[in-house]
N, C-alpha and C positions, 0 to 999 in steps of 0.2 A: 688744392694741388699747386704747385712749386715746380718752376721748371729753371735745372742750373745747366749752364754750357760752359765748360771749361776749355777752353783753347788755347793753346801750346802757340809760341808768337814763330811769326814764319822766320823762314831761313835766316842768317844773320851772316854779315862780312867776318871777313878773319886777316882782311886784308892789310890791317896798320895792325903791327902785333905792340905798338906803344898805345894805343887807344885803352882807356879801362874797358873794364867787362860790361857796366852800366853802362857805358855810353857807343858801344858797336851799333851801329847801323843795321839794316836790309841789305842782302845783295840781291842782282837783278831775280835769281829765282826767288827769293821773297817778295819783292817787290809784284811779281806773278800771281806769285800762291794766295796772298790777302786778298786780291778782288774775287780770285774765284771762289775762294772762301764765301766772300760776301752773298756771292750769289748766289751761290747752297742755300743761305740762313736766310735770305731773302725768298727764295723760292720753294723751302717749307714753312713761310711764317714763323721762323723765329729767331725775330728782332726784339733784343729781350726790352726790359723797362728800365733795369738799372745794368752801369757796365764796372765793375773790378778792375782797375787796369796797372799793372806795376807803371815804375818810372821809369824804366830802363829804355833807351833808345829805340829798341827794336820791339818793343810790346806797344810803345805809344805809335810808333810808324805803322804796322801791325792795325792798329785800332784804326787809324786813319784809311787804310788802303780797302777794307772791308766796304766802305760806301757812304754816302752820305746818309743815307735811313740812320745810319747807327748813329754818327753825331749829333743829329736830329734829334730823333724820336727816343733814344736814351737817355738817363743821367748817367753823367760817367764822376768818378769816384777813381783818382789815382792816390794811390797808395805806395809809397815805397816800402812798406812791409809786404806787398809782396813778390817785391824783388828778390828772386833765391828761395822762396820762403817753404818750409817744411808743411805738412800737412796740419800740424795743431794750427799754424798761424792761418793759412785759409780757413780751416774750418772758424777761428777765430772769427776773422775779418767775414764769414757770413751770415753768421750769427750776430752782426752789427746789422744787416742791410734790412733796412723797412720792408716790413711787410705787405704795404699795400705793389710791393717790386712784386709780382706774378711770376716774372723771368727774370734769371740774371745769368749776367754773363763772365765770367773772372778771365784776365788775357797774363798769361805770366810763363813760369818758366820749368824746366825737367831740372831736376828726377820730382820736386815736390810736387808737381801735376802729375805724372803718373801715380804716386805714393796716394796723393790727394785721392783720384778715380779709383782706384785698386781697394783704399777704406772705406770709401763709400757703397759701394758695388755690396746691395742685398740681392736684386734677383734681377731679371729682365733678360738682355740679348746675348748669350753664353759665349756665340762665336765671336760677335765684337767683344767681349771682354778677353779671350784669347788672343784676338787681333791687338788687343790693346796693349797685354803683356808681354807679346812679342817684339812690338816696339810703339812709342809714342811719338810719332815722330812731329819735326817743327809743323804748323799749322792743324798739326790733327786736333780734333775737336773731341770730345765727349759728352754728350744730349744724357743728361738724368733726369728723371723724372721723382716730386718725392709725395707723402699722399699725408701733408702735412697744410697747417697755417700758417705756422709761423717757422723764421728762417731758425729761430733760437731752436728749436727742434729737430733739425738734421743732425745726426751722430752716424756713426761707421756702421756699414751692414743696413744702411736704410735708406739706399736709392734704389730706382730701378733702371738700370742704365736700357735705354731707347736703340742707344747706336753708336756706333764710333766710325769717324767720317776722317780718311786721308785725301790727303786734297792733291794726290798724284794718281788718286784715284776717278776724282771729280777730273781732273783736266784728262785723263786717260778717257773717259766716258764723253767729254767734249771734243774731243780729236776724235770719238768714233762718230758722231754723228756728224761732223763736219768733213 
C-alpha cells in the first residue's frame, strides 16, 4: 500500500506585479495556511517518507511553513519539473520515487494538481472528489491511497482518494473550538 498527498502550495503575493511567477512569495494568509496545514498531517500521521517539491518560491516556503517533522523525518526532492507541470510530468516524476518511500508527498501548483487528482481518482470518497472539482484551492491537499508496490505502477483510474482537506476548513474548525 502507497500513500500520495498532493498539496496545492498556499496562498501566494501578487504584490510586485515585476516579480516572475517562479519566484512570488507567500502572503500573510499563506504564510497562516502552511502551519495549519502542517498540523492536519501531523495529527493524522501523515508525515510522508519522501517529499516532491517544485522550486518555485511559494511551494519551497509552503514546505517550510508546514513544520519541522517534515524537514526532518522527510527526503525532500526539489524538482523544477514540477513547476507548472501537467499531469503526464507528475505522474512521471512518481514513478521515479523509491519504493521503499511508503508515503510521498508532491507540493506544486494548479490546474496540473487538479488535472493530476481528477486522473487518478479510481474510487474512494465521492463527496470529496466533488468538493475537489468544484474548486482546488491554494493549500488543499488530496490523501490517495494506492493498493500497489511499486510507485512505477500508479496509472489513472487507480487511486483511491481518502479525502480532500481545505485548510479554511481546518482553521474554520479551530476557530470553533477555540
Amino acid at each position: 500500500m502507497k500513500t500520495l498527498l498532493l498539496l496545492r502550495h498556499a496562498k501566494s503575493s501578487w504584490a510586485d506585479p515585476a516579480r516572475a511567477d517562479h519566484d512570488r512569495e507567500l502572503n500573510r494568509r499563506g504564510e497562516n495556511a502552511a502551519p495549519a496545514m502542517g498540523r492536519f498531517l501531523r495529527d493524522k500521521g501523515l508525515v510522508p517518507n519522501l517529499i516532491w517539491c517544485s522550486t518555485a518560491a511559494r511551494t519551497v516556503q509552503t514546505l517550510g511553513l508546514l513544520g519541522r517533522d517534515f524537514a526532518n523525518q522527510a527526503d525532500v526532492i526539489y524538482s523544477e519539473d514540477l513547476y507548472m507541470a501537467n499531469e503526464k510530468t507528475l505522474l512521471e516524476c512518481l514513478h521515479h520515487t523509491h519504493d521503499e518511500a511508503e508515503s510521498v508527498m508532491m507540493i506544486g501548483h494548479n490546474p496540473g494538481f487538479e488535472d493530476f487528482a481528477a486522473e487518478l481518482f479510481g474510487d474512494g470518497d465521492g463527496e470529496a472528489l466533488l468538493e475537489m472539482n468544484r474548486k482546488f484551492p491554494t493549500c488543499g491537499l488530496c490523501h490517495f491511497e494506492f493498493d500497489i508496490d511499486h510507485w512505477a505502477d500508479v496509472a489513472p483510474d487507480t487511486g483511491r482518494l481518502v479525502r480532500f482537506v481545505k485548510v479554511k476548513d481546518l482553521q474554520a474548525a479551530s476557530a470553533a473550538v477555540n
